[in-house]
Backbone as numpy.savetxt, mean C-alpha at the origin, in Angstrom:
# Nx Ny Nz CAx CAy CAz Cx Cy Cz
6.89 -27.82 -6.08 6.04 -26.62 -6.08 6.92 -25.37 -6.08
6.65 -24.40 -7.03 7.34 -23.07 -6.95 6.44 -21.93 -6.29
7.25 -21.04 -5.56 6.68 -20.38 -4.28 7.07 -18.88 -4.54
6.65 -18.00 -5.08 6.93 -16.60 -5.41 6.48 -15.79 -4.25
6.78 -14.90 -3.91 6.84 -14.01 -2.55 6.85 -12.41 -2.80
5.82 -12.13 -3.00 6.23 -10.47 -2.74 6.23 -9.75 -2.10
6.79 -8.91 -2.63 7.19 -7.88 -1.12 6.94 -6.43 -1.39
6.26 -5.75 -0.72 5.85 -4.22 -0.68 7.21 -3.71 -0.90
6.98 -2.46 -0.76 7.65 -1.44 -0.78 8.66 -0.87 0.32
9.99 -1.24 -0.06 10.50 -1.50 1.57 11.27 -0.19 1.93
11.42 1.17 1.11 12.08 2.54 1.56 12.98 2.31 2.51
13.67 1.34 2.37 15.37 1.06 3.55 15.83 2.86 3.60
16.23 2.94 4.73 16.92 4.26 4.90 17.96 4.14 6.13
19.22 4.95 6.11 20.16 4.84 6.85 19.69 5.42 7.98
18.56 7.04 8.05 18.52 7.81 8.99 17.38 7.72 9.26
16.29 8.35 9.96 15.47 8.82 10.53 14.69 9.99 9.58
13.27 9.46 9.60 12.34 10.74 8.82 10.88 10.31 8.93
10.54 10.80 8.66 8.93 10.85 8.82 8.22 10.11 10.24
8.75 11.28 11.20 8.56 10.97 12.66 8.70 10.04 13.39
9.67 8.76 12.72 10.14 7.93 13.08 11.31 7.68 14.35
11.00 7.14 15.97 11.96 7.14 16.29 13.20 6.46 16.22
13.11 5.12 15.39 15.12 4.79 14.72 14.08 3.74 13.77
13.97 5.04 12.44 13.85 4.36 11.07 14.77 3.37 10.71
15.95 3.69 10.91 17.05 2.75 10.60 16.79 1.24 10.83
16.36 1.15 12.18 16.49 -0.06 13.30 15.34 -0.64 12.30
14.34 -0.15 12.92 12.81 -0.35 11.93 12.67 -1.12 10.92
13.45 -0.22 9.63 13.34 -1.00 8.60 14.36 -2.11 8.01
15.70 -1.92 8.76 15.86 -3.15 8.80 15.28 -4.53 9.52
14.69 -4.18 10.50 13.82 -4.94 11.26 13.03 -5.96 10.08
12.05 -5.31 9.63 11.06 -6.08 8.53 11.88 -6.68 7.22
13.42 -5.88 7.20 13.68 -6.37 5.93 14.35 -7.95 6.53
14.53 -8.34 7.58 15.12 -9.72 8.09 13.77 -9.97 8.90
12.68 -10.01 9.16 11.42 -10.85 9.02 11.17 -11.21 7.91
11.07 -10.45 6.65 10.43 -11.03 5.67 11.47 -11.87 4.66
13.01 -11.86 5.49 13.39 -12.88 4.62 13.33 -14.09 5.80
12.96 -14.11 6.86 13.17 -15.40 7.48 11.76 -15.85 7.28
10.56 -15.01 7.23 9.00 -15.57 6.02 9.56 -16.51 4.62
10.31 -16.09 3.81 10.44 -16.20 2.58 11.27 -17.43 2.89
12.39 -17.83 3.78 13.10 -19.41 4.21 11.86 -19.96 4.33
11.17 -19.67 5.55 10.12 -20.05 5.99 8.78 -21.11 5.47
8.68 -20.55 4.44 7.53 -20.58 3.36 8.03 -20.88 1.90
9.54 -21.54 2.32 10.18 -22.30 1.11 10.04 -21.37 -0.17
10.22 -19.76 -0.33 10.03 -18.96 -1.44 11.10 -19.29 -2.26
11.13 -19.85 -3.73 12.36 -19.58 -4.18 12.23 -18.58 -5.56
11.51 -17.58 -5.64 11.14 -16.54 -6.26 11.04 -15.13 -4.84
11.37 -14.19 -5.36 11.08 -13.14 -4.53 11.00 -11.80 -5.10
9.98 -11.14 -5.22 9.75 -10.07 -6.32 9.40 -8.72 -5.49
10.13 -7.57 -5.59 9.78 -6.67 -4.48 9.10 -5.31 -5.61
8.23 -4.48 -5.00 6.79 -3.74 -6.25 7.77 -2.34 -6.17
8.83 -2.16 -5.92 9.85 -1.32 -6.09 9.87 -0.16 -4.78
10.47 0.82 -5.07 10.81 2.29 -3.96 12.14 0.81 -2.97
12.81 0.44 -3.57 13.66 -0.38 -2.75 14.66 0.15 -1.51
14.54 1.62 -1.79 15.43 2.97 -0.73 14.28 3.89 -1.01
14.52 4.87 0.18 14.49 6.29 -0.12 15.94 7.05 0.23
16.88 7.17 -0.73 17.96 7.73 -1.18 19.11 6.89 -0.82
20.36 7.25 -0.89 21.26 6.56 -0.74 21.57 6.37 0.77
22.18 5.51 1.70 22.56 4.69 2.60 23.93 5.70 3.02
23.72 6.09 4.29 25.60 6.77 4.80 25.44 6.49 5.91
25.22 5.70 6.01 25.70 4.15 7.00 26.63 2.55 6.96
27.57 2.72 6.90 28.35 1.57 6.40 27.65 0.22 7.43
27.71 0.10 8.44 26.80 -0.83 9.02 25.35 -1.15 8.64
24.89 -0.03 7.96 23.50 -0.34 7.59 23.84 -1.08 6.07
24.39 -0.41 5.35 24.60 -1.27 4.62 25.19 -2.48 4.19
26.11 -2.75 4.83 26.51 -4.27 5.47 24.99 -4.87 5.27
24.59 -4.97 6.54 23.09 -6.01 6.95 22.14 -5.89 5.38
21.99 -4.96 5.44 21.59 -4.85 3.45 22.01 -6.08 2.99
23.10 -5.69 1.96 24.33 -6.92 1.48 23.88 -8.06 2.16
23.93 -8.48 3.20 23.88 -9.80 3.72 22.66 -10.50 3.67
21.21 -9.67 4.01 20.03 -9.86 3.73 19.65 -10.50 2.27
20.38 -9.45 1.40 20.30 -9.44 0.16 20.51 -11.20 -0.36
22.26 -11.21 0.26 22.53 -12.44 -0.24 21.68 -13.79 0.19
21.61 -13.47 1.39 20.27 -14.44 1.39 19.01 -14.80 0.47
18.24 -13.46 0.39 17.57 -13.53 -0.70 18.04 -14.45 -1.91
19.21 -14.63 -2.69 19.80 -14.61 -3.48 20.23 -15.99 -3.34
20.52 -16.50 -2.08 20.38 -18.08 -1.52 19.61 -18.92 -1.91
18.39 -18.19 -1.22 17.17 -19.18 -0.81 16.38 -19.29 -2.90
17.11 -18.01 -3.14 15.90 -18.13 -4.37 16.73 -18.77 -5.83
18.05 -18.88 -5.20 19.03 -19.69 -6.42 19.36 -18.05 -7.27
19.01 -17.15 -6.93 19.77 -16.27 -7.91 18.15 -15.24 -8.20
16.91 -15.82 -7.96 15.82 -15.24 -8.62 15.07 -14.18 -7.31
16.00 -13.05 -7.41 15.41 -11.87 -6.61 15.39 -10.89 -7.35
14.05 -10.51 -7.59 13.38 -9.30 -8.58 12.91 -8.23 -8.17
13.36 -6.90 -8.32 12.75 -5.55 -7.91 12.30 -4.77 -8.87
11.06 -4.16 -9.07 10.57 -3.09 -9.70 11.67 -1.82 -9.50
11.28 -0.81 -10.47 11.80 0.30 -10.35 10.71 1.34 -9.99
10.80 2.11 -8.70 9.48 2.82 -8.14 10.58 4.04 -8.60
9.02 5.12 -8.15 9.77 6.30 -8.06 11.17 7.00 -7.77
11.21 6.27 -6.51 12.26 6.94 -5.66 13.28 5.84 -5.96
13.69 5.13 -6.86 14.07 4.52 -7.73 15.27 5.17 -8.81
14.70 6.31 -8.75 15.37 7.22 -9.70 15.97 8.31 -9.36
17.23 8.99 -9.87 17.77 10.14 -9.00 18.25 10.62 -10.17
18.58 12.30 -10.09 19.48 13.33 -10.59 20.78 12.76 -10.35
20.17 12.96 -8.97 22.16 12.57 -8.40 23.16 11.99 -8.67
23.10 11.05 -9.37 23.85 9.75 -9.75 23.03 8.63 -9.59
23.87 7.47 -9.13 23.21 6.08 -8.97 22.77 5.91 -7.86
21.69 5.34 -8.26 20.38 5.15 -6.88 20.79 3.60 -6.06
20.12 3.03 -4.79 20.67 2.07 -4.28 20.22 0.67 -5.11
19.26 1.13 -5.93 18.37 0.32 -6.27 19.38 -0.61 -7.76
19.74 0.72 -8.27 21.01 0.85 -9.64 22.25 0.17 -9.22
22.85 0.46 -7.76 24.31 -0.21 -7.06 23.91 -1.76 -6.62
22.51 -1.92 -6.67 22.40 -3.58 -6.44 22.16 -3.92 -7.72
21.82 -3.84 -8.57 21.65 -4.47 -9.96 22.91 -4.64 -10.29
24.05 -3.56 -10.05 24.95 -3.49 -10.81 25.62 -4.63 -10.25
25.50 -4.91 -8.90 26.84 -5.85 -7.69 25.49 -7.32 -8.14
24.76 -7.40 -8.92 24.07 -8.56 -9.24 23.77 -9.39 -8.22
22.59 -8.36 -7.34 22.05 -8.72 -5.87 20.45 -8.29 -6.34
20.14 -8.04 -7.08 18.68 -7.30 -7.49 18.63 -7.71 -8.97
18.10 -8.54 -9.85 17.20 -8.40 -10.98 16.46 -7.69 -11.40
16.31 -6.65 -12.40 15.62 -6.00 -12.80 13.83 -5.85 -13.23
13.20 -5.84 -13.82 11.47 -6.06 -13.73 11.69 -7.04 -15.29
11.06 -8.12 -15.67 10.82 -8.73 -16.46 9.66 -9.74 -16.73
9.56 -10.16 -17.90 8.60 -11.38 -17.50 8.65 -12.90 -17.29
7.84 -13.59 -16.58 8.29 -15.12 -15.74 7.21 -15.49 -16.48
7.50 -16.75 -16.46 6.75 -17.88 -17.02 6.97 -19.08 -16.19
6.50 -18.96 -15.00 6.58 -20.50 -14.03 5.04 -21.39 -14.12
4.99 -22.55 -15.28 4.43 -23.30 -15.03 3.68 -22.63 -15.64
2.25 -22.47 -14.75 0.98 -21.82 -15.59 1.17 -20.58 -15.01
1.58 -20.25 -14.75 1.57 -18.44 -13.74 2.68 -18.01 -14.81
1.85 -16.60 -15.73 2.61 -15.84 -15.98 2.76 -14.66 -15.65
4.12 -13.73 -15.18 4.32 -13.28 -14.69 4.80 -11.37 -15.23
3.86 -10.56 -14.84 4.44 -9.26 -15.79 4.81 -8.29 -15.01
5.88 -7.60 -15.01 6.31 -6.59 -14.06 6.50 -5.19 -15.26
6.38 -4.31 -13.95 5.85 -3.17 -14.58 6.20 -2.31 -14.39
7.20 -0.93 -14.14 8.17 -0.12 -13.79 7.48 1.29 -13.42
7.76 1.59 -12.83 6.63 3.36 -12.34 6.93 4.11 -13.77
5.79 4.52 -13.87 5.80 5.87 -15.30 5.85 4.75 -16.50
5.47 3.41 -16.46 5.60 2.89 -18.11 5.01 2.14 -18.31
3.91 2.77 -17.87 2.55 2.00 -17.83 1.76 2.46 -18.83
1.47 2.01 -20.24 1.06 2.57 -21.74 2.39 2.60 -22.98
3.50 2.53 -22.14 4.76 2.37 -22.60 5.48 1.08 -23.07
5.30 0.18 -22.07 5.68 -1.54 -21.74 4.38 -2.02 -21.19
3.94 -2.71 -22.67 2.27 -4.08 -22.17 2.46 -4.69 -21.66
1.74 -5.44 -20.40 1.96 -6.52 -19.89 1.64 -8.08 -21.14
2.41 -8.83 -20.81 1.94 -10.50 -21.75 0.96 -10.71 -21.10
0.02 -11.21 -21.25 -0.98 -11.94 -21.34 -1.00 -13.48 -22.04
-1.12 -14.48 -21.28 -1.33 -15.67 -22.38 -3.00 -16.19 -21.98
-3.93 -16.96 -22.80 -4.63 -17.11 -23.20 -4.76 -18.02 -21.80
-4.02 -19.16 -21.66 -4.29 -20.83 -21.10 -3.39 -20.39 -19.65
-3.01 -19.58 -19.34 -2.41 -19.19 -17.96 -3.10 -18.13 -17.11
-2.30 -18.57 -15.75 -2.89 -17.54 -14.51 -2.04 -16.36 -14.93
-2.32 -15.24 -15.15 -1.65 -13.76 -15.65 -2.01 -12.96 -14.25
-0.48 -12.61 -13.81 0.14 -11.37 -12.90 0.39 -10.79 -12.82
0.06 -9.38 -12.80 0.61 -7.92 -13.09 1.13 -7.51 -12.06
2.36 -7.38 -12.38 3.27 -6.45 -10.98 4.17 -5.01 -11.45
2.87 -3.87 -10.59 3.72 -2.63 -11.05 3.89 -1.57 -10.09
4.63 -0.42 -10.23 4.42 0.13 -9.37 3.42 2.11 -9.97
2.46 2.26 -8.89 1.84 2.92 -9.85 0.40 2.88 -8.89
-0.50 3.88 -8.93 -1.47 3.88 -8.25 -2.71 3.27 -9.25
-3.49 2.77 -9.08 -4.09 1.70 -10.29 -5.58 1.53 -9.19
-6.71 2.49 -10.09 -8.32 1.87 -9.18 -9.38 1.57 -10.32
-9.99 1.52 -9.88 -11.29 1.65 -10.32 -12.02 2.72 -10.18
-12.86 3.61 -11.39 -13.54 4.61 -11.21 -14.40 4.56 -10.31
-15.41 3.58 -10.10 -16.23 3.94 -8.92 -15.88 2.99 -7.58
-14.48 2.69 -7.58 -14.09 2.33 -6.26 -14.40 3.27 -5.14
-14.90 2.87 -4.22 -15.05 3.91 -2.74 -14.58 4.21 -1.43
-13.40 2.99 -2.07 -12.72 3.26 -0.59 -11.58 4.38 -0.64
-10.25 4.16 0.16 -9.13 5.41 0.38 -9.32 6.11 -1.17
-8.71 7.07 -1.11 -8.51 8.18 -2.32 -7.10 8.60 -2.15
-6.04 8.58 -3.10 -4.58 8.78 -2.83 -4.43 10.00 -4.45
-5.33 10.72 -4.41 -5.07 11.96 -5.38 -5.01 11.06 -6.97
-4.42 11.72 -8.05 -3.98 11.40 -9.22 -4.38 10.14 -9.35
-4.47 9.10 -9.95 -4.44 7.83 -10.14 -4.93 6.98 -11.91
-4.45 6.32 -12.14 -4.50 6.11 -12.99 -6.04 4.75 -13.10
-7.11 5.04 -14.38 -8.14 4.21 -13.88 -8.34 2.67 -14.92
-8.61 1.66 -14.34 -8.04 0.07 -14.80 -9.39 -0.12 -15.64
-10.39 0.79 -15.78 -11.61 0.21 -16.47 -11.94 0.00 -17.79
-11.14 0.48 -18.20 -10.72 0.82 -19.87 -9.74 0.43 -20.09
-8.28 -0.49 -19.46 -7.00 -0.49 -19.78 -6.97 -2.03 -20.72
-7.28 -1.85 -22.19 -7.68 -2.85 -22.73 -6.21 -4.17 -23.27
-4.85 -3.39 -22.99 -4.38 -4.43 -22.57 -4.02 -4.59 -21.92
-4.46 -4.79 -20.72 -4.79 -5.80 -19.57 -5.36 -6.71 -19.54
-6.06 -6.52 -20.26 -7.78 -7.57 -20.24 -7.15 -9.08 -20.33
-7.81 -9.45 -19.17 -7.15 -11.34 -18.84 -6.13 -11.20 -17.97
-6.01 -10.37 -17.20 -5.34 -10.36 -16.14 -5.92 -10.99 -15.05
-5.49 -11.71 -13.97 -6.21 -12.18 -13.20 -5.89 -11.71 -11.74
-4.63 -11.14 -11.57 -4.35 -10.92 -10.60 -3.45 -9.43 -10.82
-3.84 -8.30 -9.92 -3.02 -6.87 -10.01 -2.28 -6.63 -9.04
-1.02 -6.78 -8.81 -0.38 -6.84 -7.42 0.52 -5.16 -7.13
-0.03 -4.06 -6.47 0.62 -2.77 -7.19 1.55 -2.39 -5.79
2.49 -1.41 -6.09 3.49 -0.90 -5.32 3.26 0.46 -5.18
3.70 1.83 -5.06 3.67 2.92 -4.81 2.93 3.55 -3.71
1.32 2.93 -3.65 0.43 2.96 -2.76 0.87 2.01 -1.02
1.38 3.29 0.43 1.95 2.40 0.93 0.63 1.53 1.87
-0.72 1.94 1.86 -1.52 1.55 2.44 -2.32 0.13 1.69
-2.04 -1.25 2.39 -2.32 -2.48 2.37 -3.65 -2.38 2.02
-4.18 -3.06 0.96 -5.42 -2.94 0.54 -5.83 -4.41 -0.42
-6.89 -5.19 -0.65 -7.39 -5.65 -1.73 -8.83 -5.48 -2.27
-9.32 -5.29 -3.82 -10.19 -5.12 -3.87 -10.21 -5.32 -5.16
-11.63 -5.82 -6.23 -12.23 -5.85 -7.14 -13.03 -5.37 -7.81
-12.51 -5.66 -9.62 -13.17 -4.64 -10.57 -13.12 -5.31 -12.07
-13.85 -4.58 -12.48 -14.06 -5.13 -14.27 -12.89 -4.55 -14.95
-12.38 -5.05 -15.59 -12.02 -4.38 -16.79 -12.39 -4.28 -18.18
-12.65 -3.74 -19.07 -13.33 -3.80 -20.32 -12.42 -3.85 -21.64
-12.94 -4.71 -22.45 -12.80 -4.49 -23.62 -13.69 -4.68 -24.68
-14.05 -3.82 -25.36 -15.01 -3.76 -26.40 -16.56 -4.11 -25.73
-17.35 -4.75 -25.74 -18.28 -5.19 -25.29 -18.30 -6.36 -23.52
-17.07 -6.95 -23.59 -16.52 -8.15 -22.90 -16.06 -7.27 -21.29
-16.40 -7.87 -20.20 -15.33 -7.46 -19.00 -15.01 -9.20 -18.50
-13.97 -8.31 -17.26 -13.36 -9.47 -17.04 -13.13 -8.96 -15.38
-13.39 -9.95 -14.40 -12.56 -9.66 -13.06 -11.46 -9.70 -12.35
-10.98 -8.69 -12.14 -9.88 -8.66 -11.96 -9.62 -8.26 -10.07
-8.33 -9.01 -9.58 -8.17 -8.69 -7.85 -6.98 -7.81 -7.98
-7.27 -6.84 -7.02 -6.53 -5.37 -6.92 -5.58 -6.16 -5.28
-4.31 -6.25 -5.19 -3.78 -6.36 -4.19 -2.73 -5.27 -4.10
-2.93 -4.79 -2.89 -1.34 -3.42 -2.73 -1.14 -3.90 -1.24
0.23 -4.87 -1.53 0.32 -5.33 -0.55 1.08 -4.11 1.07
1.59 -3.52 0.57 1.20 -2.03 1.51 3.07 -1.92 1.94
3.36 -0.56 2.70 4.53 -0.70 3.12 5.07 -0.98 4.29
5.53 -1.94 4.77 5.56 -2.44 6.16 6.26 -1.23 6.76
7.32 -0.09 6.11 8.02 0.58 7.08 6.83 2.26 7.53
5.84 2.41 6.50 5.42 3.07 7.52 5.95 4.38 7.38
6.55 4.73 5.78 7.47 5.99 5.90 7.06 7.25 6.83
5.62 7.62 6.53 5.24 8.73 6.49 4.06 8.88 7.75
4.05 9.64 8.83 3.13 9.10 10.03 1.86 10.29 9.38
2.80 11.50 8.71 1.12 12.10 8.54 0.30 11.99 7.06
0.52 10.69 6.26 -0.20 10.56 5.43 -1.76 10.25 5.88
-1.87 9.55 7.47 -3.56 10.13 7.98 -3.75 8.37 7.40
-3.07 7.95 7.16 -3.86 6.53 6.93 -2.47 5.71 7.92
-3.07 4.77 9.02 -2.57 3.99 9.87 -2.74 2.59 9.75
-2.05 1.73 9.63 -2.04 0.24 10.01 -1.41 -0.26 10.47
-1.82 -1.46 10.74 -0.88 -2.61 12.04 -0.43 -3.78 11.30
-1.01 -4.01 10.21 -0.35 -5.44 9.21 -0.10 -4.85 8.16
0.76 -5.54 7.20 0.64 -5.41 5.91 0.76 -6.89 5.09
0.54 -6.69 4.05 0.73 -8.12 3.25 1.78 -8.70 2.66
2.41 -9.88 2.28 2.91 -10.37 1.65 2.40 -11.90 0.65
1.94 -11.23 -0.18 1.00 -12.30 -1.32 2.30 -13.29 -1.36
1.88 -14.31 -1.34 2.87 -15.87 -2.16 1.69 -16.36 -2.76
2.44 -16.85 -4.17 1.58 -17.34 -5.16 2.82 -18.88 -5.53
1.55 -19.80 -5.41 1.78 -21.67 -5.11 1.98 -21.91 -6.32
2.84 -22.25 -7.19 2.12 -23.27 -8.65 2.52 -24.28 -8.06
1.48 -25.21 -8.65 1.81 -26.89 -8.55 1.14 -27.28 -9.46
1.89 -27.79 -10.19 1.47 -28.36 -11.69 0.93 -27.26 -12.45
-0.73 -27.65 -12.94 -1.89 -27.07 -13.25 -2.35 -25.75 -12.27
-2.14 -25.92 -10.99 -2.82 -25.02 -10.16 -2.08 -23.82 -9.84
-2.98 -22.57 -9.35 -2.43 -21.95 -8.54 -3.16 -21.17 -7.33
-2.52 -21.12 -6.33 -3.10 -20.54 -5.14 -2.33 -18.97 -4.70
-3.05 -18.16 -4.51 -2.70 -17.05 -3.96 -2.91 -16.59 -2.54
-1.89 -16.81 -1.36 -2.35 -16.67 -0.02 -1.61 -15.05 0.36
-2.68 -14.31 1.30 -1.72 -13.46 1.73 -1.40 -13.41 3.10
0.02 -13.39 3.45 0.80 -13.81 3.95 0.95 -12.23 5.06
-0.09 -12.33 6.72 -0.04 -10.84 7.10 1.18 -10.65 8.40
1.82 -9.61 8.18 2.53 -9.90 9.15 2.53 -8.42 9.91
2.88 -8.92 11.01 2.43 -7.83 12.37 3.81 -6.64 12.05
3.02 -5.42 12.04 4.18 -4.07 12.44 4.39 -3.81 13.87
5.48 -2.86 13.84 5.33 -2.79 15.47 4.24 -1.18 15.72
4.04 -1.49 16.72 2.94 -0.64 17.55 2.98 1.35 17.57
2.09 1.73 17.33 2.68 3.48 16.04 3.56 3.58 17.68
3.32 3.23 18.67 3.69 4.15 20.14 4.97 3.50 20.20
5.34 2.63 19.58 6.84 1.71 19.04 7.99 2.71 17.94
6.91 3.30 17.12 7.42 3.57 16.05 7.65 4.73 15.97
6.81 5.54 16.05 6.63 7.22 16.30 6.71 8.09 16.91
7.09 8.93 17.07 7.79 9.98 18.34 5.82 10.35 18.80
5.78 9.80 20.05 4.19 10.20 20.82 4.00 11.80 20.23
4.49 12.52 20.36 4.02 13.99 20.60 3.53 14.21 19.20
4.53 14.00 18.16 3.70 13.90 16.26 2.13 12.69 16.49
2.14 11.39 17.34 0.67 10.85 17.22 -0.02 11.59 17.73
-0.31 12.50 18.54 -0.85 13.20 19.74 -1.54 14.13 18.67
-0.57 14.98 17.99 -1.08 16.33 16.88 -1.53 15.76 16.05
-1.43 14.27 15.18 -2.45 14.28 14.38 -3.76 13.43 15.10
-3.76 12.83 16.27 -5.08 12.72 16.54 -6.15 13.75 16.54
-5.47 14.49 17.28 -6.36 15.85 17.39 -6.87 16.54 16.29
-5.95 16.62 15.32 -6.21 17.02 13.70 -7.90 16.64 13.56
-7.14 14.79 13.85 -8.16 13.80 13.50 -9.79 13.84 13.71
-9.67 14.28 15.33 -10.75 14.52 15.91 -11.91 15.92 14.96
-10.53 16.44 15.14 -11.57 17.98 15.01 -12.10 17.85 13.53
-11.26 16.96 12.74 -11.89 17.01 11.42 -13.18 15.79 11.66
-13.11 15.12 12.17 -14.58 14.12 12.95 -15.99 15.18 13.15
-15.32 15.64 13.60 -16.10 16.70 14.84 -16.64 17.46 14.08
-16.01 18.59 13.04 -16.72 18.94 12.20 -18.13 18.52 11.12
-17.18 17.01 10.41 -17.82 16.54 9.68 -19.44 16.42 10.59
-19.27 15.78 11.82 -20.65 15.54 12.64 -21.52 16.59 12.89
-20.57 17.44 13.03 -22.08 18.90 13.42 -22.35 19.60 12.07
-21.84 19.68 10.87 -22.28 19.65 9.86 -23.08 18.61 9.49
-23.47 17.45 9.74 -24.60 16.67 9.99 -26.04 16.79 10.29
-25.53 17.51 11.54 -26.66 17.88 12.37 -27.02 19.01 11.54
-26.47 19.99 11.10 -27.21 21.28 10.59 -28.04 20.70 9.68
-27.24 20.00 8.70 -27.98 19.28 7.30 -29.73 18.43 7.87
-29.67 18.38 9.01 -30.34 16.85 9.58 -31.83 18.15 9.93
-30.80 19.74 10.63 -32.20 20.39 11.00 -32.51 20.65 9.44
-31.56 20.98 8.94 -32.37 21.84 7.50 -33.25 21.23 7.01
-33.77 19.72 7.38 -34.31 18.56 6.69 -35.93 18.69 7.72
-35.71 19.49 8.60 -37.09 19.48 9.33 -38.02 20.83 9.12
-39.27 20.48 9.47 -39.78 22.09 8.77 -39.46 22.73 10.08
-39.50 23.75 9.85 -39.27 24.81 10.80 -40.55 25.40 11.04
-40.37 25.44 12.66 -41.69 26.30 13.85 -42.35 24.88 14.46
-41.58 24.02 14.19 -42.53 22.44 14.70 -42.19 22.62 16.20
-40.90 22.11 16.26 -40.65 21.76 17.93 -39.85 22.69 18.31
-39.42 22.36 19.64 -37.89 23.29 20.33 -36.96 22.65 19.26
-35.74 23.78 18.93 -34.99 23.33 18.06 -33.63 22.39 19.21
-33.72 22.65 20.60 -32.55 21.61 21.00 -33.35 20.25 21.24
-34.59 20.44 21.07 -35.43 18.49 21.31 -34.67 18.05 20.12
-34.98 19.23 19.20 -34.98 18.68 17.15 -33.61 17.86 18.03
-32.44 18.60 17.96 -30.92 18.08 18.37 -31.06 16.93 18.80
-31.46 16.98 20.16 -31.52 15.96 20.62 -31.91 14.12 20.20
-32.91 14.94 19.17 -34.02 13.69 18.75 -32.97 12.67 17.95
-32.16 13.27 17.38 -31.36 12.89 16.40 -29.94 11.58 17.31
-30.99 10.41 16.95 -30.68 9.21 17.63 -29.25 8.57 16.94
-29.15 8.80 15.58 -27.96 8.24 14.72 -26.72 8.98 14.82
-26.64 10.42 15.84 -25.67 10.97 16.03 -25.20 11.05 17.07
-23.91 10.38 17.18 -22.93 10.47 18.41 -23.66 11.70 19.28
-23.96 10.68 20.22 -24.44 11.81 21.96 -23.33 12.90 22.24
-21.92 12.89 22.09 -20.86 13.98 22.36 -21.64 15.26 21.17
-21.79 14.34 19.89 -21.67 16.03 18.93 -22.99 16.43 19.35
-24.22 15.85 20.28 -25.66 16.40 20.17 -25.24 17.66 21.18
-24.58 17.09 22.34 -24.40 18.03 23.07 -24.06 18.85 22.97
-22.57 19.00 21.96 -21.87 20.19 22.08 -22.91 21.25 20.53
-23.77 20.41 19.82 -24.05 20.93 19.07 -25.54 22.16 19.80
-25.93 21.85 21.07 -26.61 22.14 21.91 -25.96 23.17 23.12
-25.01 23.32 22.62 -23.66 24.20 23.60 -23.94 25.67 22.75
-23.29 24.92 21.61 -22.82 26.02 20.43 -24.09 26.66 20.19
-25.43 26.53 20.39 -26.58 26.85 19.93 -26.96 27.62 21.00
-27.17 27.22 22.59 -26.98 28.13 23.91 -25.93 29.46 23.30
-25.01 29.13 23.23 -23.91 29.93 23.25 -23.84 31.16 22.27
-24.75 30.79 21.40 -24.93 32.00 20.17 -24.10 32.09 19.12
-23.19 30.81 18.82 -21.96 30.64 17.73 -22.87 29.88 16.82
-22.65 30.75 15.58 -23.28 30.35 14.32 -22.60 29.51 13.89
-23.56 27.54 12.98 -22.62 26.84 12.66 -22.96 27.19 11.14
């Protein structure tokens, strides 16, 4: 049985950033869990959805454990460790970390696999309309890119710009979308079209275990790592969740503290703008307008009150 393993988006960094108290520690942390997962779970494929740094390493010890991680990778998989090229992938500057492992032939570049019935398409940030994915007719087809990728009337998170999968007609027969860039862990389903014909397709972003950024306002405690089974004829897709450490682990308290509060007040708003909408919906001269407040059973008891404060109080909402 061949055992492919992917891996989010792992932004290795030598220093400290995005309110992290020892990014360093951190992300090497997950980058030696998810190769003792990948021994673990007998991976001998390992494909990472790219952003493999955010910038270069000026840490000689950090990069050591790198190197060594690496070669492992490179062990367990006989030579078959594959990275996308993400954004931060790319530099003015010179050569990126992502460019110094390809070159020391510790990183494989994005290509296409053909294991068994699973075929395999990788997909590079920005070359997406540029480089088609293969498609074969009689196989399980895998798209691996990096790149924000929804569905028009998807309803969940919103991450700005995005590119939409409903029309992307070669795609069509894809069976599985495995995307990188997006660091928030997600799966979800959608049609894709061609001509008259759709087809279903599973949206996996298996997410970024390190967590770059504390005020992107979206928080989690797992992220994924999809392994995909061939055996023979078959294939199975499991995702593989593994525990982060705890934000009060990770994050300097006083940055969680300011965006809770953010958090709240943007709650808080949204709710008593509720309530206004909820009186505007009643005729007016019926009842006392703090019963009206009150009456209003589907709204958190905190906002009735204070919305019953603000109304005493003579502050126009």
């Amino acid at each position: 049985m061949d055992k492919v393993l992917i891996i989010g988006d792992m932004h290795l960094h030598s220093k400290n950033y995005g309110a992290h108290k020892n990014y360093s520690e951190e992300s090497l942390f997950y980058f030696r869990e998810i190769t003792n997962i990948a021994e673990e779970c007998g991976a001998n494929y390992i494909i990472g959805t790219g952003d493999f740094t955010f910038g270069r390493f000026s840490n000689l010890e950090y990069r050591l454990e790198v190197d060594r991680l690496l070669h492992r990778h490179n062990e367990l998989t006989n030579g078959n460790r594959y990275e996308l090229r993400g954004n931060h992938d790319y530099a003015s500057y010179g050569m990126t970390e992502y460019e110094f492992y390809l070159e020391k032939g510790l990183l494989k570049k994005s290509e296409n696999l053909q294991i068994g019935k699973l075929n395999i398409s990788m997909i590079d940030y920005n070359q997406i309309g540029k480089v088609a994915p293969i498609i074969e007719k009689d196989k399980i087809n895998i798209i691996i890119a990096h790149d924000y990728l929804r569905f028009n009337d998807d309803k969940g998170y919103s991450f700005g710009d995005y590119i939409a999968l409903d029309n992307m007609e070669e795609w069509f027969g894809a069976d599985y979308i495995i995307c990188g860039h997006i660091h928030v862990p997600m799966v979800f389903e959608g049609n894709i079209r061609k001509g008259n014909k759709k087809r279903k397709v599973t949206v996996i972003y298996p997410g970024c275990p390190c967590r770059p950024s504390y005020r992107e306002g979206r928080l989690y405690e797992t992220c994924f790592l999809p392994l995909i089974k061939v055996d023979n004829n078959s294939i199975d897709v499991e995702l593989i969740e593994m525990d982060l450490w705890k934000l009060e682990d990770s994050f300097v308290a006083t940055d969680i503290e300011e965006e809770v509060v953010e958090k709240q007040k943007e709650e808080f708003k949204v709710n008593i703008s509720d309530i206004v909408q909820k009186l505007n919906d009643y005729e007016k001269g019926c009842i006392n307008i703090e019963e009206m407040i009150m009456s209003l059973s589907d709204v958190d008891i905190r906002y009735r009150l204070k919305a019953v404060e603000l109304l005493r109080e003579g502050i126009e909402l």
